[in-house]
ROKOL-889248 format. One record per residue (C-alpha): residue in one letter; x, y, z. Coordinates in Angstrom, 3 decimals. Layout:
<recs>
{'A',{X,Y,Z}}
...
</recs>
This chain:
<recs>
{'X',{-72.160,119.906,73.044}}
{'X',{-72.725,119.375,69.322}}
{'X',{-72.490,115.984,67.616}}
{'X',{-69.365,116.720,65.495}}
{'X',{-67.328,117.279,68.367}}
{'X',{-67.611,114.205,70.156}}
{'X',{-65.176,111.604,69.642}}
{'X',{-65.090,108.969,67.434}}
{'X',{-65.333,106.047,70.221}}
{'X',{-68.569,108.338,71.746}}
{'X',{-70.038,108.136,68.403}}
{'X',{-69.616,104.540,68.137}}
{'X',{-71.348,103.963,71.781}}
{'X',{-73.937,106.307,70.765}}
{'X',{-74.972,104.569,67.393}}
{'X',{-74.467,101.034,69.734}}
{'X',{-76.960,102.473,72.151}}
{'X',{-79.267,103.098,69.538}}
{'X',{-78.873,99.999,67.481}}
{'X',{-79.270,97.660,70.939}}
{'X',{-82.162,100.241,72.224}}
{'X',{-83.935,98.381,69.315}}
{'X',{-83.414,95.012,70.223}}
{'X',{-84.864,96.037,73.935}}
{'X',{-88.324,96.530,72.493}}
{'X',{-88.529,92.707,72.418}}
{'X',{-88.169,92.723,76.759}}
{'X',{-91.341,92.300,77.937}}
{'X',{-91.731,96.176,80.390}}
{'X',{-92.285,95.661,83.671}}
{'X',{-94.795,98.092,85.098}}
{'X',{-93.805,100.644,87.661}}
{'X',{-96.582,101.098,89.743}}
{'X',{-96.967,105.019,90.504}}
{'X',{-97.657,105.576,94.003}}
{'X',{-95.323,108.930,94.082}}
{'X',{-98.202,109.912,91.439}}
{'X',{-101.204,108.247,93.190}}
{'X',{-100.768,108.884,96.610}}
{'X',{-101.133,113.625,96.402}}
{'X',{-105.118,112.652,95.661}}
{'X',{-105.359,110.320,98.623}}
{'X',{-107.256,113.399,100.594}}
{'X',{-109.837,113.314,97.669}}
{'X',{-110.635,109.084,97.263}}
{'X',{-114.054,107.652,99.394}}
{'X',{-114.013,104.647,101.455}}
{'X',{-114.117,102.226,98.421}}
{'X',{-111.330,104.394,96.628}}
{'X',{-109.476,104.067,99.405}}
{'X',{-109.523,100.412,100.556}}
{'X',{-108.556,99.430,96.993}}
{'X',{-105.329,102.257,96.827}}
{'X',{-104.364,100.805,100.496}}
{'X',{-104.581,96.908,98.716}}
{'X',{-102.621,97.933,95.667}}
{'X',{-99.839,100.109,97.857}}
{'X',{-99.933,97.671,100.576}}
{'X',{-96.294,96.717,99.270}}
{'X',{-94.994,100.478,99.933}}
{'X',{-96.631,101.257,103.071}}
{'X',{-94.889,97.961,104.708}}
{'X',{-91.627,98.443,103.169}}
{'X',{-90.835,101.733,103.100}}
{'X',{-94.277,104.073,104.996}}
{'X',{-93.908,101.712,107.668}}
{'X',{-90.108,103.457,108.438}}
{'X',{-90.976,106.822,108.476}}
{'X',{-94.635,106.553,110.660}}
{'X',{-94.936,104.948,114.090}}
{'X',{-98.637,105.288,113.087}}
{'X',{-100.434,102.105,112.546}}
{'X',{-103.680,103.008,110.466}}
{'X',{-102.377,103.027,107.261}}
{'X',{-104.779,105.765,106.031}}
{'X',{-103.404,108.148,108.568}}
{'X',{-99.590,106.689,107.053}}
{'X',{-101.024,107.683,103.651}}
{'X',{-102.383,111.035,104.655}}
{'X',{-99.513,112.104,106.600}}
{'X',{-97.188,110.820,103.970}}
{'X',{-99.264,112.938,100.702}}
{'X',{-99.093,116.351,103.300}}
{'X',{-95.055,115.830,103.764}}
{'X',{-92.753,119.069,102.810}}
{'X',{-90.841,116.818,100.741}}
{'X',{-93.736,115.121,98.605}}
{'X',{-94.952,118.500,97.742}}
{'X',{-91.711,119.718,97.085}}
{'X',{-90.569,117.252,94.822}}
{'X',{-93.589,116.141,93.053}}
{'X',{-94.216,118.593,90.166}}
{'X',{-90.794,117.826,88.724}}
{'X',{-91.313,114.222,88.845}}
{'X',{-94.792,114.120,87.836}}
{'X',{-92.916,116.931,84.351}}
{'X',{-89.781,114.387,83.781}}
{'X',{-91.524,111.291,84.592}}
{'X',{-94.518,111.886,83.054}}
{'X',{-93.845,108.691,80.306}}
{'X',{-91.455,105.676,82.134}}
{'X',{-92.015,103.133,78.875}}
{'X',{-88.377,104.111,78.408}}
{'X',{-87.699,102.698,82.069}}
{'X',{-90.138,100.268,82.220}}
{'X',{-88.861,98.434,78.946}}
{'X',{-85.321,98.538,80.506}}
{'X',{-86.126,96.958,83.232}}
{'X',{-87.990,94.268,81.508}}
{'X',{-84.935,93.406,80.010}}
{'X',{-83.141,93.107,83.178}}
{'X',{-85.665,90.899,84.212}}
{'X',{-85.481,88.784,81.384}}
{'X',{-81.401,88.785,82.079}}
{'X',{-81.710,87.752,85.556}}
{'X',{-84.222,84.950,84.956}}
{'X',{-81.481,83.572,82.026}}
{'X',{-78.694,83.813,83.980}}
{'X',{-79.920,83.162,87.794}}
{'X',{-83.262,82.066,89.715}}
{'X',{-83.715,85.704,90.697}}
{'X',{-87.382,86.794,90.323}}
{'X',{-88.140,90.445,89.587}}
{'X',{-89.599,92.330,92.270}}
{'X',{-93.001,94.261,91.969}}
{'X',{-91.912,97.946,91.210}}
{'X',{-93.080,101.256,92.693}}
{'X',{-92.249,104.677,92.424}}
{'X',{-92.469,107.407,95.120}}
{'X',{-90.616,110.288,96.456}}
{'X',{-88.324,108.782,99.128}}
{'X',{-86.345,112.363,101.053}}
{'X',{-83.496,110.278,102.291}}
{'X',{-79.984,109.404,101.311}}
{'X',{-81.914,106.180,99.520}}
{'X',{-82.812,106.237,96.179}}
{'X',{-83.601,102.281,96.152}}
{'X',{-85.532,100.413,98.679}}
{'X',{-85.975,96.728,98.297}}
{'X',{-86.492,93.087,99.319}}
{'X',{-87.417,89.692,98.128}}
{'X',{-90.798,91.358,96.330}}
{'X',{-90.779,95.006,96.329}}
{'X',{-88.577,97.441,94.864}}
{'X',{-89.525,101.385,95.137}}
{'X',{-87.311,103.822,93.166}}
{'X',{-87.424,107.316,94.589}}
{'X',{-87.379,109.129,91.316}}
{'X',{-86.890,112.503,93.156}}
{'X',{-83.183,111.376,93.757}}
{'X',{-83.039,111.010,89.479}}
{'X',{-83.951,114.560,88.454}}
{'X',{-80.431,115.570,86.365}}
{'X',{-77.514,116.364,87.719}}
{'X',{-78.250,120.478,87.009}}
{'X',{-81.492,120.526,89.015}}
{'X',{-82.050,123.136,91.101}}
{'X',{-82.341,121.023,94.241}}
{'X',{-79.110,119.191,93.642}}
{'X',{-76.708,122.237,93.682}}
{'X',{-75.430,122.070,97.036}}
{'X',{-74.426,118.263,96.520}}
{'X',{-70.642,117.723,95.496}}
{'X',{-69.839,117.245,91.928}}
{'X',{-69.473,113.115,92.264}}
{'X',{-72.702,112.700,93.796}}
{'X',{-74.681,115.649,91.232}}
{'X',{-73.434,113.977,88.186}}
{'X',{-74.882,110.870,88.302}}
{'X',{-78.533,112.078,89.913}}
{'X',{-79.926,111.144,86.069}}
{'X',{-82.262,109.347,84.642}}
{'X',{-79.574,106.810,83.260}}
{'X',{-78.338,105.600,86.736}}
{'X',{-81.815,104.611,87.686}}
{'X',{-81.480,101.189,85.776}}
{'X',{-77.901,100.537,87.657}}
{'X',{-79.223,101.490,90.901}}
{'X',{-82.121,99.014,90.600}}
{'X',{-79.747,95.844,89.277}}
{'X',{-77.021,96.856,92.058}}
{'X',{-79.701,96.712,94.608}}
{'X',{-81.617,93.868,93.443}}
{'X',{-78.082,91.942,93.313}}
{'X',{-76.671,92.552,96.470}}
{'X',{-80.463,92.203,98.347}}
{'X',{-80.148,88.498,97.109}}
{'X',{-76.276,88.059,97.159}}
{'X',{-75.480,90.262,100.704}}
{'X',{-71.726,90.253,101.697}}
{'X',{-70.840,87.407,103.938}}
{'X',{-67.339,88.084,104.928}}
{'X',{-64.794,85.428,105.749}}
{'X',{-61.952,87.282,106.990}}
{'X',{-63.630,91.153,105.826}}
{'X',{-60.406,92.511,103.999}}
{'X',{-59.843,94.970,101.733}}
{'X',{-59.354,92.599,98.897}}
{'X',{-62.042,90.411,99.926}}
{'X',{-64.277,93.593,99.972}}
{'X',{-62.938,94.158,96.571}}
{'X',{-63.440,91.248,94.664}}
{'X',{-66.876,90.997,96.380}}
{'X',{-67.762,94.604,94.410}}
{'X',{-65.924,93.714,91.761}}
{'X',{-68.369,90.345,91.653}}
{'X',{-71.473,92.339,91.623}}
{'X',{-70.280,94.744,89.200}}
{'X',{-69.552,91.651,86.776}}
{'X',{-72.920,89.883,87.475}}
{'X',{-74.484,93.511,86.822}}
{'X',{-72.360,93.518,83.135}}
{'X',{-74.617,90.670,81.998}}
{'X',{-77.814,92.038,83.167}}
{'X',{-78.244,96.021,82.659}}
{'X',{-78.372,96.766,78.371}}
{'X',{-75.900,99.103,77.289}}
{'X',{-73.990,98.488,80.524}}
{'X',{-71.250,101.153,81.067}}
{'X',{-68.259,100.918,83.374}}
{'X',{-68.400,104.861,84.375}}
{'X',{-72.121,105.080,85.214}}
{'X',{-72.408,101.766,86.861}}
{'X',{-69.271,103.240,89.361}}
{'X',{-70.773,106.897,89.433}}
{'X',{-66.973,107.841,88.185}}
{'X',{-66.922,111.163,85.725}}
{'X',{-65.286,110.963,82.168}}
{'X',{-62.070,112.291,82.771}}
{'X',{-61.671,110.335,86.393}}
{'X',{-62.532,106.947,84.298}}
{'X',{-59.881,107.678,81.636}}
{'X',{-57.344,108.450,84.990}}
{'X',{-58.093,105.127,86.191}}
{'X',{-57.202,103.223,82.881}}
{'X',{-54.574,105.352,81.878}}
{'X',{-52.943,104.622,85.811}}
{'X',{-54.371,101.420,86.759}}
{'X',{-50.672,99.805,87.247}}
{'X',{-50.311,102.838,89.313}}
{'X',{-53.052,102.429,91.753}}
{'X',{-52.348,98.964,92.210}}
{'X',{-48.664,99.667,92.718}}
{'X',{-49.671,101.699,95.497}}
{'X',{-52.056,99.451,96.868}}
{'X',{-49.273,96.763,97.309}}
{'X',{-47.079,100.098,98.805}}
{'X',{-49.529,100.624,101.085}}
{'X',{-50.001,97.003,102.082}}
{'X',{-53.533,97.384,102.748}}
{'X',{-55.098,94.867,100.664}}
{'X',{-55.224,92.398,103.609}}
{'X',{-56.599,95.323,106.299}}
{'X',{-59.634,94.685,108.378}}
{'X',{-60.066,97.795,109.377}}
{'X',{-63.802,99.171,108.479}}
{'X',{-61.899,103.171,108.518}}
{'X',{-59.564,101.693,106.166}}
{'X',{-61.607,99.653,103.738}}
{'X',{-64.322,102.255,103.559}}
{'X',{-61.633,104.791,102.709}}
{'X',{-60.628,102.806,99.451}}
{'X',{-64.317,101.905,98.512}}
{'X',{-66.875,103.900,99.938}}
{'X',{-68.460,107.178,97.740}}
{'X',{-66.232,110.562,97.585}}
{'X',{-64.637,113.323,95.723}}
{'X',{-61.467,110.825,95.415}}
{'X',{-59.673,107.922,96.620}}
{'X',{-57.696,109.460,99.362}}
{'X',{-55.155,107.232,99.377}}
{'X',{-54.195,107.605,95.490}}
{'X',{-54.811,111.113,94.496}}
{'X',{-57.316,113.666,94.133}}
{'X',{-57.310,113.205,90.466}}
{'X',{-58.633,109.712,90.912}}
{'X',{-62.231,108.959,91.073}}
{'X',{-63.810,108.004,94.895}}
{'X',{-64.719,103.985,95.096}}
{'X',{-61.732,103.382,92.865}}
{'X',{-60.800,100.001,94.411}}
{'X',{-63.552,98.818,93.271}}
{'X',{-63.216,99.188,89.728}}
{'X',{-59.850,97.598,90.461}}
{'X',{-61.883,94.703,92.194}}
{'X',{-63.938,94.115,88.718}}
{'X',{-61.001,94.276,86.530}}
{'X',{-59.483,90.936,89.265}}
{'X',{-62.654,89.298,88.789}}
{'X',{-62.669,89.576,84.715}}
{'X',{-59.111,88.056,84.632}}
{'X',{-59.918,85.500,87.386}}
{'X',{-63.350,84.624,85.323}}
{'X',{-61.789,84.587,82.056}}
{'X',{-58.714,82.330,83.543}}
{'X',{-60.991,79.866,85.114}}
{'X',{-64.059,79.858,82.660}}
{'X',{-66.498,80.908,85.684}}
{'X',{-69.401,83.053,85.568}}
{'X',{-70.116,85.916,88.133}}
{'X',{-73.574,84.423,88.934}}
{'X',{-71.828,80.906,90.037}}
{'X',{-69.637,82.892,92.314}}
{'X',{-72.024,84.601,94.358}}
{'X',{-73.905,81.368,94.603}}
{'X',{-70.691,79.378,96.274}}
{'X',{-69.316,82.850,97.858}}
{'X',{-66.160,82.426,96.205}}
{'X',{-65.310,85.934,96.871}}
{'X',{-64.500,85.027,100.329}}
{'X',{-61.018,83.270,98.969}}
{'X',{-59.944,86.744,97.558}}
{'X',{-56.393,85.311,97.775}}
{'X',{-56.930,82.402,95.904}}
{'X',{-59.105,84.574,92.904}}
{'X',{-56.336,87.265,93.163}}
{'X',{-53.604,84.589,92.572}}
{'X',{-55.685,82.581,89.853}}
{'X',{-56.197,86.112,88.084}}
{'X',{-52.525,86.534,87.749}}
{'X',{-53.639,90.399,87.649}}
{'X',{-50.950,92.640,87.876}}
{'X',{-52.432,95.985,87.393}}
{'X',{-51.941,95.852,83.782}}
</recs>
């Protein structure tokens, strides 16, 4: 699409992009180790080569090798791992659009440098690798691998058989959100009270807040994987969806069918329309938690720490949200 046909507000977030891209220079990167690079010349290293790639990788053979090899010598885990159909499938186009990460590496040092002002989160050590699951983030307390063959544009060759919703946001841009969404809910896991919809909901819409504060540039759409034209649905019928939510009486449901039917990934929300965006309770769920922050002068960060999203009727009432 050329330039002079985008709209006046995507002009504006484009020349903001740029203008704050600046400022990120001033992050101090955080290296991503490249074991999805390293590990196809494994076969080639001697002994010495090889103790020292087993001490640096240690991280990634116990948190993610160790899940897809009963074997216990790690050099056999390596081996077996470099020889799989889906490492030498997917590593020439990682090793052609990943060939440079500074972009990556300097965004993430900024998220680090957000979560440190704003909680006592520490940054994991960061790897990347091919990972052929639905995963495209593993982590805990110190490791976080990103499976960069899961980030390879949403018109890659590989990707065409997966629906639209899921294709679209397969991009280098989502890799940032991915990693903050992960880290976040790794350190702040659900702990239901009563496991309702709206408790559910506010829990999301929690996260999604905290992750407002720490990803630069943070956008609404890409952080909820929802298209263009299904995030313009959702504000132009947000009264609308919650209207029907209160129709529907569902908000208090415990049923798992139920809630993951309102917030789980898909085409659509199938109990709106299909011209609403799948997972679309949750943006609802951030839009509860800005009102309820901004009526109560919390942060997001102090209400993962005291799981205040388990009295979802209190925060809904406090809110005073009403779907407009």
């Amino acid at each position: 699409m050329l330039l002079r046909k985008l709209p006046a507000i995507a002009l504006i977030f484009l020349l903001g992009a740029t203008l704050n891209s600046c400022q990120h220079t001033r992050c101090q990167p955080v290296s991503i180790e490249r074991f999805d690079l390293d590990i196809v010349r494994f076969a080639q290293l001697d002994t010495a080569e090889r103790i020292r790639f087993v001490k640096q990788y240690e991280p990634v053979i116990d948190l993610y090798l160790g899940l897809v090899d009963t074997i216990s010598d790690p050099y056999a885990i390596l081996e077996n791992f470099a020889n799989r159909n889906s490492t030498i499938f997917f590593t020439p186009e990682v090793k052609k659009q990943y060939a440079d990460v500074s972009d990556l590496e300097t965004t993430l040092g900024c998220e680090a440098s957000a979560l440190r002002e704003k909680s006592e989160i520490a940054f994991p050590r960061v790897f990347s690798a091919i990972i052929p699951y639905n995963q495209s983030i593993l982590v805990d307390n110190s490791t976080l691998i990103i499976g960069l063959n899961h980030y390879l544009g949403s018109d890659y060759e590989a990707y065409e058989s997966f629906p639209e919703y899921r294709r679209a946001f397969k991009t280098r841009a989502k890799i940032a959100y991915d990693v903050c969404e992960a880290i976040l809910k790794s350190h702040y896991p659900y702990i239901s009270k009563v496991n309702t919809l709206l408790e559910r909901m506010v829990y999301e819409g929690v996260i999604a807040a905290a992750a407002a504060e720490i990803v630069p540039n943070f956008d609404e759409a890409t952080y909820f994987s929802i298209i263009p034209e299904k995030y313009q649905w959702c504000c132009d019928n947000e009264s609308q969806l919650w209207a029907q939510l209160l129709i529907d009486d569902d908000l208090y449901n415990t049923e798992e069918i139920t809630i993951t039917r309102y917030l789980d990934p898909a085409p659509y929300t199938v109990a709106f329309t299909d011209a609403s965006p799948g997972m679309a309770c949750r943006w609802i769920g951030l839009r509860i938690v800005e009102r309820y922050l901004k009526a109560v002068d919390d942060s997001p960060f102090e209400m993962l720490n005291d799981k205040d999203y388990q009295d979802s009727q209190n925060i809904l009432i406090k809110s005073q949200y009403d779907g407009k």
